[in-house]
C-alpha positions in Angstrom: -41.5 58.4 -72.1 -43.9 55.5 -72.9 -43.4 52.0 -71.1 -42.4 49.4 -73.2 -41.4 45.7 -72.7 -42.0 43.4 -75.8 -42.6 44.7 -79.3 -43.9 43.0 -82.2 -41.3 43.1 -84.3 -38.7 42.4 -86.9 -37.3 43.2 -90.7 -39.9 41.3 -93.3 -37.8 40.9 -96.6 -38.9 41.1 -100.4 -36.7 40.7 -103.7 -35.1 43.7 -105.1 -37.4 43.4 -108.3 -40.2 43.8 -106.3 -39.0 47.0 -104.6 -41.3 49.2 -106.7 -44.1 47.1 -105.4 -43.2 47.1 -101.8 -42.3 51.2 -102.3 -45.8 52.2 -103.6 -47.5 49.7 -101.5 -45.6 51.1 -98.3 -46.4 54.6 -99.1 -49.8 54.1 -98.5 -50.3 51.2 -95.9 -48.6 53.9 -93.6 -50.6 56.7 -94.1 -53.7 54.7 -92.0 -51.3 52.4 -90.2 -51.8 52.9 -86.2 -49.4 55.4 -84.1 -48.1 52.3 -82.3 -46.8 50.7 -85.4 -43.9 52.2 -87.4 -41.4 50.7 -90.0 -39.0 52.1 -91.6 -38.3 50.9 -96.1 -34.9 49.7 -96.8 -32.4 48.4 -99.0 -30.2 45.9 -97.7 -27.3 43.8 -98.5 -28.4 40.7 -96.1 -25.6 39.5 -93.7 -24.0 36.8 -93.8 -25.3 34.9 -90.4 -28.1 34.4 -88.2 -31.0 35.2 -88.3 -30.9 35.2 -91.9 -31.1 32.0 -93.5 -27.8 31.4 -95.9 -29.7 31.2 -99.2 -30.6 35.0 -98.8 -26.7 35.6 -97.4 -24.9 39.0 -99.5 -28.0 38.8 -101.4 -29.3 42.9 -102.0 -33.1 43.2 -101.2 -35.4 45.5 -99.5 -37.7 45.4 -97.1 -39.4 46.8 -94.3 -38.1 46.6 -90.2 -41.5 46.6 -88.2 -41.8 47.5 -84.8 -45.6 47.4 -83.1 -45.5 49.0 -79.5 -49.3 48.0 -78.7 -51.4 45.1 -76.5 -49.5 42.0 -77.8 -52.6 40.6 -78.2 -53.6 43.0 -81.3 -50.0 42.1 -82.6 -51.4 39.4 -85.0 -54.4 41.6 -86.7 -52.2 44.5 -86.7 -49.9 42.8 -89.0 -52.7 40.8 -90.8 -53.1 43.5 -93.7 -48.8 43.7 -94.1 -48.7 39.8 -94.7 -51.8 39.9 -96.6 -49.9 41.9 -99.0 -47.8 39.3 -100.7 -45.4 36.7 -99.8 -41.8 37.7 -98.7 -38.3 36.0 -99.1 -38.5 36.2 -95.1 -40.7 37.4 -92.4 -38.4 37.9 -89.0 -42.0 39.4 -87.1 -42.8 38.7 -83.9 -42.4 38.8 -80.0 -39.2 40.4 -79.1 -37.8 42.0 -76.1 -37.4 45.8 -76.6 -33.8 45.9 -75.9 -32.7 42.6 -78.0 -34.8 44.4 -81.2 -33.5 47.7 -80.5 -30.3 46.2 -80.8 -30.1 43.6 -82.9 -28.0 44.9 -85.9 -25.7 46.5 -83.8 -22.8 43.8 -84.4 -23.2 44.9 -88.4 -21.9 48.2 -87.0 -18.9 48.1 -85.0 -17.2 51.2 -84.0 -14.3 52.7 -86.3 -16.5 51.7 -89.5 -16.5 54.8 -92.3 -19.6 56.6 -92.4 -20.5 58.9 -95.6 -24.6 60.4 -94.7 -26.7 62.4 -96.9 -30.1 63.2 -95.8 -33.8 65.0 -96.1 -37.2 65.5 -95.3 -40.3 64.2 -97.8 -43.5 65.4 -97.9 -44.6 63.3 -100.5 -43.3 60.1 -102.0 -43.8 60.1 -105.8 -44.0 57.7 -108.2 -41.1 59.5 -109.6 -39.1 59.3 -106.4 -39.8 56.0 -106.2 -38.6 55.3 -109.6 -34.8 56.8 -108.5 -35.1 55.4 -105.1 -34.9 51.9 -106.8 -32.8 53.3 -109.3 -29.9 54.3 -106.5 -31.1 51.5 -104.2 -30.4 48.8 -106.2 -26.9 50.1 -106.7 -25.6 49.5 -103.1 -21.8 49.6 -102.9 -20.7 47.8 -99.7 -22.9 45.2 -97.5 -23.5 47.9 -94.6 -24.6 50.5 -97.1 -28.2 51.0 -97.2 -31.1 54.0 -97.7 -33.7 54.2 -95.1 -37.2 55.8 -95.0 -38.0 56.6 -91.4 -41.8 57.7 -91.1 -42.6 60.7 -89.0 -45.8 62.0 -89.8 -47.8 60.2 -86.5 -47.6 62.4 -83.6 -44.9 64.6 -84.4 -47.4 65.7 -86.5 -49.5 67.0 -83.9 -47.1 69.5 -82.7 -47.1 73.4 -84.0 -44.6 74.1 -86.0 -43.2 77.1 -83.9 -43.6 75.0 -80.7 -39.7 73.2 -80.7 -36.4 74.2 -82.8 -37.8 71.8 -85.1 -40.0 73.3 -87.7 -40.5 70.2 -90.4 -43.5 69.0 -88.6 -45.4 68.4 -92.0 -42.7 65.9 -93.4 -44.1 62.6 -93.6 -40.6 61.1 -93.6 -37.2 61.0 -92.8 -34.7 59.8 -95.3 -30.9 58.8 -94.5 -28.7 57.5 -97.3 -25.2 55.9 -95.6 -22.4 54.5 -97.4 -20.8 52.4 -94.8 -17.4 50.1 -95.1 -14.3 49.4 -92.3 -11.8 49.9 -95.6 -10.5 53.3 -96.2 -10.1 51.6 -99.6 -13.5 52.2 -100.4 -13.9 55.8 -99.3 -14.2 57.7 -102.5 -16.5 54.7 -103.5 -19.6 54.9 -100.7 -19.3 58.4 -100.9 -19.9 58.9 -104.6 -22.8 56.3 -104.4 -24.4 58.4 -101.4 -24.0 61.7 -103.0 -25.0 60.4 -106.5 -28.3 58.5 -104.9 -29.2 62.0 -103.2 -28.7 63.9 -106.1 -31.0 62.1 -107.7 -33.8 61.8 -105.1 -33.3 65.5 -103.3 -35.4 67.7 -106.5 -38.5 65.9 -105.0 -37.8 66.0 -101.1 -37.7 68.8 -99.0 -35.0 71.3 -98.5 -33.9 70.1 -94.7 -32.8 67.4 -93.1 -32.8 65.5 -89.8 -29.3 67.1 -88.1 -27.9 64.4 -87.3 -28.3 62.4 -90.9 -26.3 65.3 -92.2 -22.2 65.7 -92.8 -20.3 68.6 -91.2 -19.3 69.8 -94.3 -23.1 70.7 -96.0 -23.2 74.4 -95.2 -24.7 77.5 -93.7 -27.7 77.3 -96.0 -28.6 73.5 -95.6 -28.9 74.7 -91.5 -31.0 77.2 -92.1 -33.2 75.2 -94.5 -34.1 72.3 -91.9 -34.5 74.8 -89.3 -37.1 76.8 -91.6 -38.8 79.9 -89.6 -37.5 78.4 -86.6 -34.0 79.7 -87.6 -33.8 83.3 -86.4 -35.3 82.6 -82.9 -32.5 80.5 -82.8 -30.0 82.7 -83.6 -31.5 85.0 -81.1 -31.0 82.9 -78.5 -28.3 81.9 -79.6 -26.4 85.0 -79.5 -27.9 85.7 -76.0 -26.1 82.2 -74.1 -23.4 81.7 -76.5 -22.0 84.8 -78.2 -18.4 83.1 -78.4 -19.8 80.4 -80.3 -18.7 77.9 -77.9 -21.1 75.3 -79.4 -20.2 74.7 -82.5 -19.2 70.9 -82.5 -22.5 70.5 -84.4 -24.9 71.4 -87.4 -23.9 75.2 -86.2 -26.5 77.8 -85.9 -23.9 80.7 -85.7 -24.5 84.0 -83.0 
């Protein structure tokens, strides 16, 4: 566990024409940015309230949610480069109190909302990706809908592969697509978007995901692929504490 007290941090907000931009421009600011800075891309339908100014309300854009964990006092060249970058619709950076940023959003989200996921690993973020990320992005279906791109290629990175049960230490990041809406109205309709915008993005990402992006009803095989070489030691040990299966509530690895 690392200390931490106040980041430097907040969602910084472009246009949705610009997302190719901000995508390609993303890709590689974060390939040198430090370990002590992370941000994950997404597309956003903007609420309706504060913080966000009432101009940008219901409004689809993307953007980036920052969060810098260093010195405060490094906060402001840290971030020098991302505003140097070009000018956003809105730019919510700054001091904030871990546990007010951590959950800022979470009003957005109340419990007993439907949730549709679909998930995966990327090693590399094409050009091509890109162009079906904005594709699907643009395309959200409800405002708590939304794609993002976590990055995880820092110092996860710096563990063996073998080491843990998790064996996609080479991914440089984590993608989650959620269709999201309280109405059971608009069930079939966040679903099809989710599993049309991974459909389209998955032939250039890898074949696992993070476990618990994924739906219960993905299969054997989609397991075993996020688990890679990992899998059989896990099924070994698996079979040695839990023969009856008795933990199974989950992205099963069967005995």
């Amino acid at each position: 566990m690392h200390p931490v007290h106040t980041d430097y941090a907040g969602p910084i907000i472009y246009e949705l024409s610009e997302a190719t931009e901000v995508m390609k421009w993303y890709r590689e600011f974060m390939k040198k940015a430090p370990n002590q800075l992370t941000g994950f891309f997404l597309f956003l339908v903007v609420p309706p309230g504060p913080p966000f100014p009432e101009h940008l309300h219901m409004k689809k854009m993307c953007g980036v949610a920052w969060c810098y964990s260093g010195p405060l006092k490094s906060a402001e060249k840290v971030f020098k480069p991302i505003r140097a970058f070009k000018k956003p619709a809105l730019d919510l950076a700054g001091p904030i109190p871990h546990p007010v940023w951590n959950s800022m959003f979470d009003g957005l989200y109340p419990p007993g909302h439907l949730w549709y996921w679909k998930a995966d690993f990327v090693k590399e973020l094409s050009d091509a990706a890109i162009a079906k990320h904005v594709e699907h992005g643009s395309k959200l279906p409800t405002m708590q809908s939304s794609m993002h791109l976590y990055p995880i290629d820092g110092a996860p990175a710096k563990v063996k592969a073998g080491a843990t049960a998790w064996g996609n230490r080479d991914a440089k990041f984590a993608e989650v697509i959620v269709g999201v809406d309280p109405d059971p109205k608009n069930k079939e309709k966040i679903i099809q978007w989710a599993r049309d915008y991974w459909s389209a993005v998955h032939p250039f990402n890898m074949p696992g995901a993070y476990v618990n992006f994924m739906m219960a009803d993905e299969g054997a095989e989609r397991v075993q692929a996020t688990y890679r070489d990992n899998y059989k030691k896990l099924v070994s040990i698996k079979r040695r504490y839990d023969k009856q299966n008795l933990f199974r509530v989950n992205q099963n690895i069967k005995p």
